[in-house]
C-alpha positions as CSV (number, residue, x, y, z in Angstrom):
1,X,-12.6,-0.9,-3.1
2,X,-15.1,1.8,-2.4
3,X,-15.6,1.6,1.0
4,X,-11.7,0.9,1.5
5,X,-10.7,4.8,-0.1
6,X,-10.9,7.5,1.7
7,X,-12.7,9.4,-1.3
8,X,-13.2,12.9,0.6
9,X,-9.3,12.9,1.8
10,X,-9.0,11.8,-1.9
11,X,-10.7,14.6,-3.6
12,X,-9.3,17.2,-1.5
13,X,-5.8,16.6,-2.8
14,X,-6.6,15.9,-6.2
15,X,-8.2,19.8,-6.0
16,X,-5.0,20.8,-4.2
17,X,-2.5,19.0,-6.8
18,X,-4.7,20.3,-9.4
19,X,-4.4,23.6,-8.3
20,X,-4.7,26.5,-10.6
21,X,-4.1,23.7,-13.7
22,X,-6.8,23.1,-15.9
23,X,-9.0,19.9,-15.7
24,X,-8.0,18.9,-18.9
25,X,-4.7,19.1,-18.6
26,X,-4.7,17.4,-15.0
27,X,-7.0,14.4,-16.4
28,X,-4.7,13.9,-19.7
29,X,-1.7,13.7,-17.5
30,X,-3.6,11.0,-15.0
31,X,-4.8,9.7,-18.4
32,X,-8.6,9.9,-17.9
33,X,-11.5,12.1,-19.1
34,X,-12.0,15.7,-17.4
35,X,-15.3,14.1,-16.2
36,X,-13.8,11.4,-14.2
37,X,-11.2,13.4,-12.8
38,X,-13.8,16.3,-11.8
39,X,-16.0,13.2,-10.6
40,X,-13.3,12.2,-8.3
41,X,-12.4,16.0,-7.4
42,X,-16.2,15.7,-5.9
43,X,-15.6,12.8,-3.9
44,X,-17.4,9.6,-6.0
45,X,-15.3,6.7,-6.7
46,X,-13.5,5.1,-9.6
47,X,-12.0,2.2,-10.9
48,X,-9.1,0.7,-9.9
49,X,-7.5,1.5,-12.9
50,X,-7.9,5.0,-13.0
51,X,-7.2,5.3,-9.1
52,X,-3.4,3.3,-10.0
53,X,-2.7,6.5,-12.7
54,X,-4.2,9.2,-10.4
55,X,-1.8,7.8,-7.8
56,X,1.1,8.1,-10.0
57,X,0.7,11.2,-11.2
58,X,0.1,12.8,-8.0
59,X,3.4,10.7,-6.8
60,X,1.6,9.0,-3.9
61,X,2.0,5.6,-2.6
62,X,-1.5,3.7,-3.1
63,X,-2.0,2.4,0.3
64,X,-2.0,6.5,1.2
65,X,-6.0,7.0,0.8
66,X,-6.7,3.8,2.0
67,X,-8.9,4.0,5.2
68,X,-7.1,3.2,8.8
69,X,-8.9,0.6,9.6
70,X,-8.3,-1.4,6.7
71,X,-3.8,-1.0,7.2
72,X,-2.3,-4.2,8.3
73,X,-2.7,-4.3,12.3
74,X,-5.8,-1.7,12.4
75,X,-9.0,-2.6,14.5
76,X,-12.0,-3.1,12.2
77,X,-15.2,-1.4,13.0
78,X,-18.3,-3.0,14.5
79,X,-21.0,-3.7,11.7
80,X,-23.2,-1.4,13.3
81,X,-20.3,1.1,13.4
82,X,-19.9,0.7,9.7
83,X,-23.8,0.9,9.0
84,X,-23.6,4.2,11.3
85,X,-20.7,5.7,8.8
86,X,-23.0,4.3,5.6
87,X,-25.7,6.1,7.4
88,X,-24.4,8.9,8.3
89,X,-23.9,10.3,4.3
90,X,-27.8,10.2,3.8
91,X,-29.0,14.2,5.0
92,X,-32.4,12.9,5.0
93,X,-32.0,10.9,8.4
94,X,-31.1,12.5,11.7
95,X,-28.6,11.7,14.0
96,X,-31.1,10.3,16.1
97,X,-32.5,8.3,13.5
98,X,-29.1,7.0,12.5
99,X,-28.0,5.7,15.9
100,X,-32.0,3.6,16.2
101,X,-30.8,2.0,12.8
102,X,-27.4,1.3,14.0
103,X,-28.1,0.2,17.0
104,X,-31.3,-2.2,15.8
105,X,-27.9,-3.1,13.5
106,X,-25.9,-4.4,16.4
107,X,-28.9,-5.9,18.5
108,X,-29.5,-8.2,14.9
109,X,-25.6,-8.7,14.7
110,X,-26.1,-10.3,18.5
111,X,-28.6,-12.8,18.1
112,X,-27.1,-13.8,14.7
113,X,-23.9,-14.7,16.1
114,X,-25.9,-16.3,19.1
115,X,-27.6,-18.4,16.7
């Protein structure tokens, strides 16, 4: 499920339906701990569970955070254009760095499918 949410579209609207409430009273009406729900509010994942009650409270369908290309129809990404995204989160690598990797990715990808 982790890399299917959208977790930073995801935590931006939990801080906006939030609002000026507190974060005990938002996480008691979700039904979790203030931790979890100030865990999500910075972007980290959580259970299934807890993502079902967060999406009720807020009133939003569940399929609304889940990432485009994972909808019914949508193009997947290349590997190497989901090792780019993966890679792309880590501030210690460059840009540069991160397309070497991903490309070394796809050349891999290409002589495992030719094998």
């Amino acid at each position: 499920m982790s890399d299917v949410i959208d977790w930073g579209q995801l935590a931006i609207l939990v801080r906006r339906w939030r609002g000026s409430h507190g974060l005990r009273r938002a996480s008691f009406k979700v039904g979790c701990s203030a931790s979890t729900l100030s865990r999500i509010e910075n972007g980290r994942v959580c259970d299934a569970e807890t993502f079902v009650r967060l999406m009720k409270a807020m009133s939003y369908s569940l399929d609304t955070f889940v990432k485009n290309e994972y909808k019914p129809g949508a193009v997947r990404p290349s590997t190497a254009d989901r090792v780019r995204g993966l890679l792309l989160r880590d501030r210690g690598l460059s840009t540069q760095d991160v397309d070497m990797i991903a490309s070394l990715t796809e050349r891999l990808m290409c002589d495992v499918k030719k094998s």
